[in-house]
Jmol script that loads the backbone (N, CA, C; Angstrom):
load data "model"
ATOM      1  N   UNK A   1      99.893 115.220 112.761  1.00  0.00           N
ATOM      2  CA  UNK A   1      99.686 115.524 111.366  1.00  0.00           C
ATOM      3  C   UNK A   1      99.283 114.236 110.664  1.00  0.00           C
ATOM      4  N   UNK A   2      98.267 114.315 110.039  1.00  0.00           N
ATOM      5  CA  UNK A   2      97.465 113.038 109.000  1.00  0.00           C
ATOM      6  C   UNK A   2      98.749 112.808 108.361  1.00  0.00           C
ATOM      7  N   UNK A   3      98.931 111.880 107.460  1.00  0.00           N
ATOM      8  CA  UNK A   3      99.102 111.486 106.144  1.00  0.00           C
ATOM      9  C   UNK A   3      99.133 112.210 105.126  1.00  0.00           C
ATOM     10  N   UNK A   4      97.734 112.421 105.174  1.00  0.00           N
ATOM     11  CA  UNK A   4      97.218 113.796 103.455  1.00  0.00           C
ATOM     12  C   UNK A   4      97.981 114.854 104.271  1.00  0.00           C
ATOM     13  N   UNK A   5      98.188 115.341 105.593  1.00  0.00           N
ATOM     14  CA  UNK A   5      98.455 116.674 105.404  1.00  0.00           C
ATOM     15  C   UNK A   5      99.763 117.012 105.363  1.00  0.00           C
ATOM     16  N   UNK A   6     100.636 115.478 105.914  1.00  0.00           N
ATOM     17  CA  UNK A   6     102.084 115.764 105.148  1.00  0.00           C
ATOM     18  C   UNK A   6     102.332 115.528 103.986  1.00  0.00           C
ATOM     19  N   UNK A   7     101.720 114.717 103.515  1.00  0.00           N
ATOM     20  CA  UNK A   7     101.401 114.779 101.988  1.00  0.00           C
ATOM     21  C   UNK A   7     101.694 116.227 101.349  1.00  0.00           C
ATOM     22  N   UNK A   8     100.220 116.739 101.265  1.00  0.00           N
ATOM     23  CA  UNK A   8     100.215 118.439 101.580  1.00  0.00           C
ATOM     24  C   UNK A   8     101.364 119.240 101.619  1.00  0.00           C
ATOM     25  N   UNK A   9     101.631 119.332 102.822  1.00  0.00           N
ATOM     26  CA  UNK A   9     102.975 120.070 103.085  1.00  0.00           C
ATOM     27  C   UNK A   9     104.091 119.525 102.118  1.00  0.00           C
ATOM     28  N   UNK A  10     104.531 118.498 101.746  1.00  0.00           N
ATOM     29  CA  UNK A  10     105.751 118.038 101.035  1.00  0.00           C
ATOM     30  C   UNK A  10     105.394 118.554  99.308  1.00  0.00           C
ATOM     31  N   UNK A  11     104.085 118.439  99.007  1.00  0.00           N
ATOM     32  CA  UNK A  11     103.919 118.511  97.937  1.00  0.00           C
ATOM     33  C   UNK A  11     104.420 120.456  97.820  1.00  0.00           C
ATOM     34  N   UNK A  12     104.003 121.400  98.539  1.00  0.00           N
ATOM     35  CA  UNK A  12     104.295 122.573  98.575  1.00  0.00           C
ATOM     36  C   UNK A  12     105.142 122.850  98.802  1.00  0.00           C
ATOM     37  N   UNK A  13     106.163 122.033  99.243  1.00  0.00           N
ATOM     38  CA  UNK A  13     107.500 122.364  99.854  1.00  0.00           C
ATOM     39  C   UNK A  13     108.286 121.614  98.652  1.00  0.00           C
ATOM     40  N   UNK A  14     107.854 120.650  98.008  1.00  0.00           N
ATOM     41  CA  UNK A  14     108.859 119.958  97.183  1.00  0.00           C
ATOM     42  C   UNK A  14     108.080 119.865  95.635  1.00  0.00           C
ATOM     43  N   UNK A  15     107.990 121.139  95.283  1.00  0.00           N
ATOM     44  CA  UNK A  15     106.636 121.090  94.070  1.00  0.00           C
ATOM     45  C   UNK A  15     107.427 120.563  93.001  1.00  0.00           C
ATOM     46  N   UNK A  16     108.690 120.915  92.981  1.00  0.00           N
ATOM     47  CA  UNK A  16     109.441 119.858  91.922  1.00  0.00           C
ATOM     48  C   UNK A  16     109.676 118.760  91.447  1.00  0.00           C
ATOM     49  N   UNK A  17     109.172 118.070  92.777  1.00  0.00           N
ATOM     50  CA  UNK A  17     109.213 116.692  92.547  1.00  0.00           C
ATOM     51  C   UNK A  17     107.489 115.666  92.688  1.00  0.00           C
ATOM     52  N   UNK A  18     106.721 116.540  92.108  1.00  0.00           N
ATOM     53  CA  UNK A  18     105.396 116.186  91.580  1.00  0.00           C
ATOM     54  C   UNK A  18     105.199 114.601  91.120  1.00  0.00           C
ATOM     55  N   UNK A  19     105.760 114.353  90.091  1.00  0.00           N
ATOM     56  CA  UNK A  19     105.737 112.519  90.434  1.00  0.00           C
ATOM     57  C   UNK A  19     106.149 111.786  91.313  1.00  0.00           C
ATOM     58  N   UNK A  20     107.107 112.187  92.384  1.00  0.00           N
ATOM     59  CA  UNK A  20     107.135 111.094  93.386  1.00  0.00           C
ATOM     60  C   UNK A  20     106.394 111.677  94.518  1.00  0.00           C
ATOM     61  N   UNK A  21     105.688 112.822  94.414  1.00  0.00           N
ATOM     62  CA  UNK A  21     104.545 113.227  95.312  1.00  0.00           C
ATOM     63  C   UNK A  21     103.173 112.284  94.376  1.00  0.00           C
ATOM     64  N   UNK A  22     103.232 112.150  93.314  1.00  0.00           N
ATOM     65  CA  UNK A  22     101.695 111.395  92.580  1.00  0.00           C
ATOM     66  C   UNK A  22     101.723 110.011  93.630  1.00  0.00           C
ATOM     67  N   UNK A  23     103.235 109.162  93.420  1.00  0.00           N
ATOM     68  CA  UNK A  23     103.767 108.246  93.473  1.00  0.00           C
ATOM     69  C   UNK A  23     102.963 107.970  94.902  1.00  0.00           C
ATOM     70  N   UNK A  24     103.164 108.696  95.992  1.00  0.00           N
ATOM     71  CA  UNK A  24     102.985 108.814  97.005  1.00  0.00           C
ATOM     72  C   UNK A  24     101.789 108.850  98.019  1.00  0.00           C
ATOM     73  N   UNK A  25     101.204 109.597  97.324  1.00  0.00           N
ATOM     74  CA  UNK A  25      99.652 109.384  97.163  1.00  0.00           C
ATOM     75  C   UNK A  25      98.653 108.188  96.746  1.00  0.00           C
ATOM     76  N   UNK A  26      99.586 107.953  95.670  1.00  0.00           N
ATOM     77  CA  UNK A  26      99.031 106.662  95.081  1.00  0.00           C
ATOM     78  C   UNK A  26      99.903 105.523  96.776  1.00  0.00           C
ATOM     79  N   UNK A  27     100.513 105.271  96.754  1.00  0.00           N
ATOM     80  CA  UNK A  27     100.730 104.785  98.417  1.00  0.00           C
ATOM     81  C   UNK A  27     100.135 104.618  99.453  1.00  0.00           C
ATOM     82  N   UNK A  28      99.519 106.416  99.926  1.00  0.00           N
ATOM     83  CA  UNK A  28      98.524 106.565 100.940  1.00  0.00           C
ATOM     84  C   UNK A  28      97.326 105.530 100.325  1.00  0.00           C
ATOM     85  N   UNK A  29      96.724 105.805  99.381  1.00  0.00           N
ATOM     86  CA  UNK A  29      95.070 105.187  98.856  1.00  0.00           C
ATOM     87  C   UNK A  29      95.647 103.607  98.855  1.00  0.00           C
ATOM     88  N   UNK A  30      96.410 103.375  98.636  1.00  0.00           N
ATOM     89  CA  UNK A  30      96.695 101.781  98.982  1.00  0.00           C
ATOM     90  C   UNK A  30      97.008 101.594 100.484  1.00  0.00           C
ATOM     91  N   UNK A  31      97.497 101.614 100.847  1.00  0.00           N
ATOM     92  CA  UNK A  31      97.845 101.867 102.265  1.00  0.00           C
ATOM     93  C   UNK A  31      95.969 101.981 103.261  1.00  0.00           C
ATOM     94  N   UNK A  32      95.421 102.908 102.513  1.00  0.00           N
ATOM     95  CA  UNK A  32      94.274 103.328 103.368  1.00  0.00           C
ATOM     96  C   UNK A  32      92.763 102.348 102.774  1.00  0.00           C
ATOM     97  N   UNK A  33      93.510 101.664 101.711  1.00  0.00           N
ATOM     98  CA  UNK A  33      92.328 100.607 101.064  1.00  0.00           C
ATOM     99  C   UNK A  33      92.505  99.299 101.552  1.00  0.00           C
ATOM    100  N   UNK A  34      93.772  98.764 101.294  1.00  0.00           N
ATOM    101  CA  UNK A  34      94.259  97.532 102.443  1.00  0.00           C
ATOM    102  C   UNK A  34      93.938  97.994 104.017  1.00  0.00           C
ATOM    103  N   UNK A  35      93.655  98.944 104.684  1.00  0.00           N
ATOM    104  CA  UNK A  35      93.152  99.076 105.709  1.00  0.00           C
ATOM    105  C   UNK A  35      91.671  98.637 105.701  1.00  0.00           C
ATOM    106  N   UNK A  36      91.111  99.412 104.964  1.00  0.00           N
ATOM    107  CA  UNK A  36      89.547  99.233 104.418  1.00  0.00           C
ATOM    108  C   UNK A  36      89.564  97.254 104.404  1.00  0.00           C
ATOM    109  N   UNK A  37      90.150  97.366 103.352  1.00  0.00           N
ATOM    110  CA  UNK A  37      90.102  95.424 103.321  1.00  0.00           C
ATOM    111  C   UNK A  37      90.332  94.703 104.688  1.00  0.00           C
ATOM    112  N   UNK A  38      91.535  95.245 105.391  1.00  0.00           N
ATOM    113  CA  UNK A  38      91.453  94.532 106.703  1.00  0.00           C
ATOM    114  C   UNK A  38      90.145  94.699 107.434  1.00  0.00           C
ATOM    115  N   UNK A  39      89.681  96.063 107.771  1.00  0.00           N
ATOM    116  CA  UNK A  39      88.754  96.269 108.305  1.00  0.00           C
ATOM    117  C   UNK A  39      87.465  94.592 108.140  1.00  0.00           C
ATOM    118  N   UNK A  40      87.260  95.309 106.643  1.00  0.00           N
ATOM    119  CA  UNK A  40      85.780  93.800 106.138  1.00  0.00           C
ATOM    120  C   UNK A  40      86.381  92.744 106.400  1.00  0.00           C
ATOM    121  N   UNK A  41      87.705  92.145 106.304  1.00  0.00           N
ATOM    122  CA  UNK A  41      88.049  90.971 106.513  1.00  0.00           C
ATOM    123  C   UNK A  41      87.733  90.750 108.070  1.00  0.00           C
ATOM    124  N   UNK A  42      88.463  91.488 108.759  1.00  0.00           N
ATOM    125  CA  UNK A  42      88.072  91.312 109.999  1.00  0.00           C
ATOM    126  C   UNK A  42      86.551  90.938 110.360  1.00  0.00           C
ATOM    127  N   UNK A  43      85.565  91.930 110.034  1.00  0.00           N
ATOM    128  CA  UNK A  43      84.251  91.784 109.845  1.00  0.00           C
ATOM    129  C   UNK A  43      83.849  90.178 109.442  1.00  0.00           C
ATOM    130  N   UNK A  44      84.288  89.803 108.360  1.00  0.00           N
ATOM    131  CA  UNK A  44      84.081  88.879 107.508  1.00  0.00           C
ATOM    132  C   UNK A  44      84.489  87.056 108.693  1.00  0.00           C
ATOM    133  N   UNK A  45      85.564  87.836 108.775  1.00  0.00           N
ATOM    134  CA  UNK A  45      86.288  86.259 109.770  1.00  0.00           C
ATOM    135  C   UNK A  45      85.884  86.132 111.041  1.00  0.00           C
ATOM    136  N   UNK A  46      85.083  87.249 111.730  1.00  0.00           N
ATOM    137  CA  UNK A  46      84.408  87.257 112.919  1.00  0.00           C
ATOM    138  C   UNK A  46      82.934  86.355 112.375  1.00  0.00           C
ATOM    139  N   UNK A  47      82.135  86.852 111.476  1.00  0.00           N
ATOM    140  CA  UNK A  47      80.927  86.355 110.949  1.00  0.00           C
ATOM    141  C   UNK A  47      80.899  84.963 110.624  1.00  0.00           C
ATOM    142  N   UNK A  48      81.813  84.800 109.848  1.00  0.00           N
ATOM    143  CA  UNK A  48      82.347  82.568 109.227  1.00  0.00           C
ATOM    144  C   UNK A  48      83.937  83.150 108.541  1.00  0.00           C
ATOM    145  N   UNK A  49      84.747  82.550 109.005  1.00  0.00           N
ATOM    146  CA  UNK A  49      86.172  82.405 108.459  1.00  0.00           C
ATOM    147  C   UNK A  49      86.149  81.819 107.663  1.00  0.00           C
ATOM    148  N   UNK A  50      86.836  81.419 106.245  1.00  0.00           N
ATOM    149  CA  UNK A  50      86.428  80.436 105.499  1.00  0.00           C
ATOM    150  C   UNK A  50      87.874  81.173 104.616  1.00  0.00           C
ATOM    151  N   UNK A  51      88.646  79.755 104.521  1.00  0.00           N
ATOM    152  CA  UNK A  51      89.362  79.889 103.822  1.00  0.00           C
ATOM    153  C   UNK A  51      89.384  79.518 102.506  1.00  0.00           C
ATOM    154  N   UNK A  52      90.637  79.986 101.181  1.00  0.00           N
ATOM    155  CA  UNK A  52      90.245  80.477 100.025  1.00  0.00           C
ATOM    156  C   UNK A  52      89.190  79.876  99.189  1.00  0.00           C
ATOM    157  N   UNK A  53      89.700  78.271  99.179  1.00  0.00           N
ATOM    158  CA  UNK A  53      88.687  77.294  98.819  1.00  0.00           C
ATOM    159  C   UNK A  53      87.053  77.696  99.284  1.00  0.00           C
ATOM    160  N   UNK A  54      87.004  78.251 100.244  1.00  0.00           N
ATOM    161  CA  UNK A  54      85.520  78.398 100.291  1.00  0.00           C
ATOM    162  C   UNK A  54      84.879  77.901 101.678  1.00  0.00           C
ATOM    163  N   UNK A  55      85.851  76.801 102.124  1.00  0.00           N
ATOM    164  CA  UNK A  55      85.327  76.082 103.170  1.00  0.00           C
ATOM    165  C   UNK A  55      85.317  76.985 104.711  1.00  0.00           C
ATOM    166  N   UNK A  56      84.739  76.176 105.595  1.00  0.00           N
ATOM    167  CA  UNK A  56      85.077  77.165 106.407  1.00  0.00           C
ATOM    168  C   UNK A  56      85.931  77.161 107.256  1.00  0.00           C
ATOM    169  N   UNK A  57      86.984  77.532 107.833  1.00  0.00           N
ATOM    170  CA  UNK A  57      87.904  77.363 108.953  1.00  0.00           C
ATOM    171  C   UNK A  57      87.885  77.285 110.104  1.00  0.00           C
ATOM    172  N   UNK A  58      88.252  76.507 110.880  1.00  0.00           N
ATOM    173  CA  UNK A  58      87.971  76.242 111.646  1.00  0.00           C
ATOM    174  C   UNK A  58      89.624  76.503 112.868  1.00  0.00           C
ATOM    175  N   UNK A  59      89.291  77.078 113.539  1.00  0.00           N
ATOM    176  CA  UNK A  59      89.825  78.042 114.466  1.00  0.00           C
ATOM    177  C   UNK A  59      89.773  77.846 115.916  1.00  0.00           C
ATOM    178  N   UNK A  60      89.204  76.693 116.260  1.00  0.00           N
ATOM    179  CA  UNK A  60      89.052  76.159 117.167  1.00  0.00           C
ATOM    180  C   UNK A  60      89.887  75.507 118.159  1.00  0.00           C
ATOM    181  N   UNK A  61      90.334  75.660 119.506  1.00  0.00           N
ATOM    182  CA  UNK A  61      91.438  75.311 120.164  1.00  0.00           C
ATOM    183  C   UNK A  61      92.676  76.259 120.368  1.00  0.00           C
ATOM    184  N   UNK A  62      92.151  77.464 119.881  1.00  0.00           N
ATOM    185  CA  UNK A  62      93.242  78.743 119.871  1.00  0.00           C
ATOM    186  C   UNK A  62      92.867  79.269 120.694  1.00  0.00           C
ATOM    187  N   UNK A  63      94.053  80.050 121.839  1.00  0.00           N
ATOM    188  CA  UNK A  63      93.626  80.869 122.185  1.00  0.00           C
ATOM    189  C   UNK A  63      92.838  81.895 121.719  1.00  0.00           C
ATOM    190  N   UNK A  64      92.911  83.203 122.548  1.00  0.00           N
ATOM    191  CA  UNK A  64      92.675  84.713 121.553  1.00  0.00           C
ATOM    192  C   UNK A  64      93.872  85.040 121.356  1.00  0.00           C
ATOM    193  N   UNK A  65      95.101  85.334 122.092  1.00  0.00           N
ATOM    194  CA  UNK A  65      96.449  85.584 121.723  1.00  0.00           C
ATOM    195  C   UNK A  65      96.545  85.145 120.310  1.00  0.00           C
ATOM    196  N   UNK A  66      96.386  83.372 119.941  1.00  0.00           N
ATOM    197  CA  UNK A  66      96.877  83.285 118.872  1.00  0.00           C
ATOM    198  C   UNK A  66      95.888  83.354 117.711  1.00  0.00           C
ATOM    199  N   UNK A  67      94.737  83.548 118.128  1.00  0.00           N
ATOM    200  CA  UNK A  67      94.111  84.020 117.245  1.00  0.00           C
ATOM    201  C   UNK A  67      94.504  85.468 116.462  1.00  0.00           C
ATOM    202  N   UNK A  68      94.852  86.276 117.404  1.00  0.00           N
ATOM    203  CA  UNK A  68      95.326  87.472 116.959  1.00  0.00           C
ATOM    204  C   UNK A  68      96.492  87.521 116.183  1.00  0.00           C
ATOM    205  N   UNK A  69      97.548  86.622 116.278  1.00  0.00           N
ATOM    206  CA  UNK A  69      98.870  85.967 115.534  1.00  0.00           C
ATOM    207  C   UNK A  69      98.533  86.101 114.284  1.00  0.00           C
ATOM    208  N   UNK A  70      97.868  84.454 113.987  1.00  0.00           N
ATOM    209  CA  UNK A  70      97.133  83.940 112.864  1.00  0.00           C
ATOM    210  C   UNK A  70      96.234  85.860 112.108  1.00  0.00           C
ATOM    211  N   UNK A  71      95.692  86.315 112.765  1.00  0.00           N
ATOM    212  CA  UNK A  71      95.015  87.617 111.916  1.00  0.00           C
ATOM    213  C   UNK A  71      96.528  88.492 111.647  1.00  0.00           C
ATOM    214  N   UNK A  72      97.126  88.644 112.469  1.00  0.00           N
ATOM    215  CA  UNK A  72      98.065  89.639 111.996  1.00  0.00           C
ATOM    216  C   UNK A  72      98.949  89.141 110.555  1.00  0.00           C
ATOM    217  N   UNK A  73      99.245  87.525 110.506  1.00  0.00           N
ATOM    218  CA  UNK A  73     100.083  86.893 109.128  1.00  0.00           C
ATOM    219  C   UNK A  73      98.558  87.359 108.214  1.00  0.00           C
ATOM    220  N   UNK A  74      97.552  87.038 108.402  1.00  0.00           N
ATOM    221  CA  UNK A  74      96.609  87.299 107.350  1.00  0.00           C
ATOM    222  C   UNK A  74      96.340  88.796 106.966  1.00  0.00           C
ATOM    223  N   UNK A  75      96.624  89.606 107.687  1.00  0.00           N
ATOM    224  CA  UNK A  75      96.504  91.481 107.152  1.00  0.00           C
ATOM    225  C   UNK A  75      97.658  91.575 106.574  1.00  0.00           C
ATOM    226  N   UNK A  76      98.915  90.823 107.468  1.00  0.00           N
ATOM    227  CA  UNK A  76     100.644  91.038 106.252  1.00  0.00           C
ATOM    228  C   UNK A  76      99.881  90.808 104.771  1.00  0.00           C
ATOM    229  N   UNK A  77      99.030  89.171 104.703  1.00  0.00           N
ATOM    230  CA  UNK A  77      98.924  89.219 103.682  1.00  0.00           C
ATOM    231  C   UNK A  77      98.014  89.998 102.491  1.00  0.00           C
ATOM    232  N   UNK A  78      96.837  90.611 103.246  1.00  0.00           N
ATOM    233  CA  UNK A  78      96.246  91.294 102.327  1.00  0.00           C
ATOM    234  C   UNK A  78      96.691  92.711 101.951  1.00  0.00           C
ATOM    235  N   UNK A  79      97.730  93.237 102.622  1.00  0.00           N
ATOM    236  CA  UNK A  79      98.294  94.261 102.855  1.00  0.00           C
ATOM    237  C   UNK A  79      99.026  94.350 101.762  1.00  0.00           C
ATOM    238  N   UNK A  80     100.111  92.685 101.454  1.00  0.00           N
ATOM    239  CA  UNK A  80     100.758  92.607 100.078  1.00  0.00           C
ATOM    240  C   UNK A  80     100.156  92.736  99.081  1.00  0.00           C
ATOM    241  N   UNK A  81      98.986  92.399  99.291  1.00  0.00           N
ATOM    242  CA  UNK A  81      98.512  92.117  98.019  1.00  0.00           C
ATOM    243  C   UNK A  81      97.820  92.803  97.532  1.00  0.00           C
ATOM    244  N   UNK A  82      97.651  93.780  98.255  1.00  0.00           N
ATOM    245  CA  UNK A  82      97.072  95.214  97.906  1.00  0.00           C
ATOM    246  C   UNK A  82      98.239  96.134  96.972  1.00  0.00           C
ATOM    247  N   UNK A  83      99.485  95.754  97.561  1.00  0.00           N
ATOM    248  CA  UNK A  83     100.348  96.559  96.944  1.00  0.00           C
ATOM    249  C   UNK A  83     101.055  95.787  95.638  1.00  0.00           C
ATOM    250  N   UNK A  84     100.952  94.402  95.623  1.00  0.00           N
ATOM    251  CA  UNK A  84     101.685  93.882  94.522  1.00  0.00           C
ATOM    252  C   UNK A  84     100.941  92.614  93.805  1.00  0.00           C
ATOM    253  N   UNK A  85      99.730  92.871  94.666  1.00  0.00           N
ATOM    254  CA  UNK A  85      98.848  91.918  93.571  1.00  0.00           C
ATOM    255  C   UNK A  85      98.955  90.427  93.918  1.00  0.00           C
ATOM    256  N   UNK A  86      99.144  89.635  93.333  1.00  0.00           N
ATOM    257  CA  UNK A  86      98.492  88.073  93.886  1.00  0.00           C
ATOM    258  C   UNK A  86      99.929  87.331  94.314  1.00  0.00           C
ATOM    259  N   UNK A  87      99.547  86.520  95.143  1.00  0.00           N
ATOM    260  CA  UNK A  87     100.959  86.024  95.575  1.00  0.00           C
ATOM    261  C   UNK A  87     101.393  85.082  94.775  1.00  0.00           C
ATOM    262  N   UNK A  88     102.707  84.796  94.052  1.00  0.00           N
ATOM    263  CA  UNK A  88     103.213  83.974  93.229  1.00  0.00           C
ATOM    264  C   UNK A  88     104.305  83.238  93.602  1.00  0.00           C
ATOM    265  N   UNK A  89     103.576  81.558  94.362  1.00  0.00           N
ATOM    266  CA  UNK A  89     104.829  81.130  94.658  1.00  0.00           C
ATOM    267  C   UNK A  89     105.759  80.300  93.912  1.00  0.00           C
ATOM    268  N   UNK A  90     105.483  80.553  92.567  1.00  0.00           N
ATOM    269  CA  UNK A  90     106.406  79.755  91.637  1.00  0.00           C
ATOM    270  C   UNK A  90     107.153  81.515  91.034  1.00  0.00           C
ATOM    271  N   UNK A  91     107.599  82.317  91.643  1.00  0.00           N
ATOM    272  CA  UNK A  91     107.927  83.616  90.673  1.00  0.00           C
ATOM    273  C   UNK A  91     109.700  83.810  90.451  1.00  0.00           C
ATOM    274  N   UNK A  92     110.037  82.458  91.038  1.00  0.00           N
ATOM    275  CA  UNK A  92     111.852  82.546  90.724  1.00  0.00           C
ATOM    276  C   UNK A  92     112.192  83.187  91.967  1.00  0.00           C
ATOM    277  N   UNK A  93     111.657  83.435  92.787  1.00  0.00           N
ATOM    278  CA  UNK A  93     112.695  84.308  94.093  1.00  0.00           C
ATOM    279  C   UNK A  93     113.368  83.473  94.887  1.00  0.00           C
ATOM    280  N   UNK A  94     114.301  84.106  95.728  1.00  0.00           N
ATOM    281  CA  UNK A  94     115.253  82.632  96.077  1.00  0.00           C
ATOM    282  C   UNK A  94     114.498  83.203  97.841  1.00  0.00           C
ATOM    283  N   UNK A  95     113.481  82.742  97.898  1.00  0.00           N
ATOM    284  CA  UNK A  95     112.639  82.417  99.474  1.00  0.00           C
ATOM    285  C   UNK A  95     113.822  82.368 100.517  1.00  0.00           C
ATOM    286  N   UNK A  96     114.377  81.158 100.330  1.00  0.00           N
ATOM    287  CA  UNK A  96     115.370  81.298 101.386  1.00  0.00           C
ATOM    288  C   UNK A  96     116.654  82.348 101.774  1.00  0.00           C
ATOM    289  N   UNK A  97     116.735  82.706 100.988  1.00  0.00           N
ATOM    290  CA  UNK A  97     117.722  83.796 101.032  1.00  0.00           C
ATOM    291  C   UNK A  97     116.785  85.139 101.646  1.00  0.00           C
ATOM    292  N   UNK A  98     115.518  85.456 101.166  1.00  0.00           N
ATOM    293  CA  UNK A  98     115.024  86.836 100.956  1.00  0.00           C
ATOM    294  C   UNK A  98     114.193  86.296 102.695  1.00  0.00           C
ATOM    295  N   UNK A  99     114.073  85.012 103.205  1.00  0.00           N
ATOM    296  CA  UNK A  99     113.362  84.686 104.268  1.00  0.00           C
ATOM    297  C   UNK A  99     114.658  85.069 105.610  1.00  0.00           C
ATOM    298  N   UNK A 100     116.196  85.512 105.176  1.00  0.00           N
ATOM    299  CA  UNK A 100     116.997  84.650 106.109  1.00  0.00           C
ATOM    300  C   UNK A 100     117.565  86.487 106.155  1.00  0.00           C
ATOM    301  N   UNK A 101     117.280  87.255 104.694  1.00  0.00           N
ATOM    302  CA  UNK A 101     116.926  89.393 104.787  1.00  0.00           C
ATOM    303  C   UNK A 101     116.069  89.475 106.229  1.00  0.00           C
ATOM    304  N   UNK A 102     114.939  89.026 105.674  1.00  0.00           N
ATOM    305  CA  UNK A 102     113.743  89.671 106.195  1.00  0.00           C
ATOM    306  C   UNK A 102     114.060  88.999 108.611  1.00  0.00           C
ATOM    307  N   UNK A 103     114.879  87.603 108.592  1.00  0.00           N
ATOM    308  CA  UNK A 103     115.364  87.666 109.661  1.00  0.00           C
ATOM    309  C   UNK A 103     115.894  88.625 110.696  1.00  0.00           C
ATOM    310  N   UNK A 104     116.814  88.877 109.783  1.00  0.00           N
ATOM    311  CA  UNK A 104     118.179  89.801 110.108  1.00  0.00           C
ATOM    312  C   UNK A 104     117.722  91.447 110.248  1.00  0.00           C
ATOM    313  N   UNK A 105     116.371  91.679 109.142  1.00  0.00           N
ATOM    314  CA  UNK A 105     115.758  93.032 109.711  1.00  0.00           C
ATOM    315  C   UNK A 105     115.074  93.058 110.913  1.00  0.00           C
ATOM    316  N   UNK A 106     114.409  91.729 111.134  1.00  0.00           N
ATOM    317  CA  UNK A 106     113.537  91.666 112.187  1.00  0.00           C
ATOM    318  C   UNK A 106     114.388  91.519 113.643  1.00  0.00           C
ATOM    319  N   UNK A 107     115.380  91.103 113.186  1.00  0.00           N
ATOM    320  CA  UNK A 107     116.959  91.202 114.976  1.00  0.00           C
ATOM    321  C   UNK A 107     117.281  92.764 115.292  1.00  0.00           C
ATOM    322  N   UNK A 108     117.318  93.514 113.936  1.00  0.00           N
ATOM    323  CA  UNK A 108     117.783  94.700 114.160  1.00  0.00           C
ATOM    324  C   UNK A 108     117.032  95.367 114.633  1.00  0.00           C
ATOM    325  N   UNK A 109     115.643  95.169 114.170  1.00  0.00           N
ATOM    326  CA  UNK A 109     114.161  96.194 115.114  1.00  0.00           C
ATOM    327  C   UNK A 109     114.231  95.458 116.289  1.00  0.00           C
ATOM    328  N   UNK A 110     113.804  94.458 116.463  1.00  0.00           N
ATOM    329  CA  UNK A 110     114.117  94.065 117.890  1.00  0.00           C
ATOM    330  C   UNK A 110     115.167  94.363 118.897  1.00  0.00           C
ATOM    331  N   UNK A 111     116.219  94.592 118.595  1.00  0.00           N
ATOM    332  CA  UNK A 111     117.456  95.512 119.238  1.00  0.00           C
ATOM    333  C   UNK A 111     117.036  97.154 119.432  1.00  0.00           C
ATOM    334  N   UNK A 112     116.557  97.594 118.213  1.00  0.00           N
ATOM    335  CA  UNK A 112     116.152  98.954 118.437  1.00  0.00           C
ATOM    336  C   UNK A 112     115.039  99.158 119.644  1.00  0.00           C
ATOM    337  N   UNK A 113     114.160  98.339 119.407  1.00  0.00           N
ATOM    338  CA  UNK A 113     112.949  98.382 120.530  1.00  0.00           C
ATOM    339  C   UNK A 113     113.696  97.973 121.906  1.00  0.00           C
ATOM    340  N   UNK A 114     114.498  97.387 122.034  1.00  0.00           N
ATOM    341  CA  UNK A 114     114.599  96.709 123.399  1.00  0.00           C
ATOM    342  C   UNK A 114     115.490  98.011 123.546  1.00  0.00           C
ATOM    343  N   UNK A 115     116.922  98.518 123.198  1.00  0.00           N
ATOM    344  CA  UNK A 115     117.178  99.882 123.455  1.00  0.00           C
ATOM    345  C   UNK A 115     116.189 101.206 124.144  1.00  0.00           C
ATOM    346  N   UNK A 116     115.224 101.255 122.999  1.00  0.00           N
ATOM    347  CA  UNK A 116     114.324 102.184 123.281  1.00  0.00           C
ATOM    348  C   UNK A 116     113.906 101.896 124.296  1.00  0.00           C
ATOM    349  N   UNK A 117     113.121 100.685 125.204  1.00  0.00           N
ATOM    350  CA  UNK A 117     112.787 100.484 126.158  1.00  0.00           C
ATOM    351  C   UNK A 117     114.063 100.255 127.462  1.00  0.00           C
ATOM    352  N   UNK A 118     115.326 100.294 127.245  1.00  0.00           N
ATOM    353  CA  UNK A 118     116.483 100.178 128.052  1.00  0.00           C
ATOM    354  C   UNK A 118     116.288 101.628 128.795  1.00  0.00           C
ATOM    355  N   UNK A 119     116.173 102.523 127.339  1.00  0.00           N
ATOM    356  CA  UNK A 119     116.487 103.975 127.927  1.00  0.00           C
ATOM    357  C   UNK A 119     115.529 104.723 128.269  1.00  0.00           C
ATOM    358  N   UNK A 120     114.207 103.884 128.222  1.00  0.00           N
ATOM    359  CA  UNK A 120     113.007 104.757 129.021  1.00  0.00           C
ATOM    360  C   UNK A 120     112.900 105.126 130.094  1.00  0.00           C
TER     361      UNK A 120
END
end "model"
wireframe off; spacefill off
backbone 0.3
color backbone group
């Protein structure tokens, strides 16, 4: 089942709750436009990489493994910023704290996956 067509289905099944079905939608088209953006970026960084300044990057001495690394932190980032707009690193957040969250989620998926693969 797509996206739109659980979309779809929830919206008919949950017609009451019409704004957090709008809400939701509005999600998918972000979700499916930051795809779009990865897509051209990809396009774009295969053709000349060039970072923000303009210049061009130079990428040289990487594997492909870590080339693929380096692209995956760069789709996290256009991905954010699709959803919350420009990155602000003066915005008061306490980084280290919200860096040491985002750890502790990433131990717990990693436990889940290695499970999942225990019990395959």
């Amino acid at each position: 089942m797509s996206i739109e067509e659980a979309v779809s289905y929830h919206e008919r099944v949950l017609g009451k709750h019409a704004g957090e079905i709008d809400e939701l939608r509005e999600a998918v088209r972000s979700l499916e436009q930051a795809r779009e953006i990865n897509k051209r970026a990809d396009q774009l960084a295969d053709e000349n990489p060039l970072t923000p300044s303009g210049q061009y990057l130079a990428v040289t001495g990487l594997t492909d493994t870590e080339k693929r690394l380096v692209m995956m932190v760069r789709d996290r980032l256009i991905w954010g910023h699709s959803l919350y707009g420009d990155f602000d690193l003066y915005s008061g957040r306490d980084w280290s704290t919200e860096a040491a969250e985002e750890l502790a989620d990433a131990l717990v998926y990693t436990a889940a996956r290695a499970l999942q693969i225990e019990e395959a």
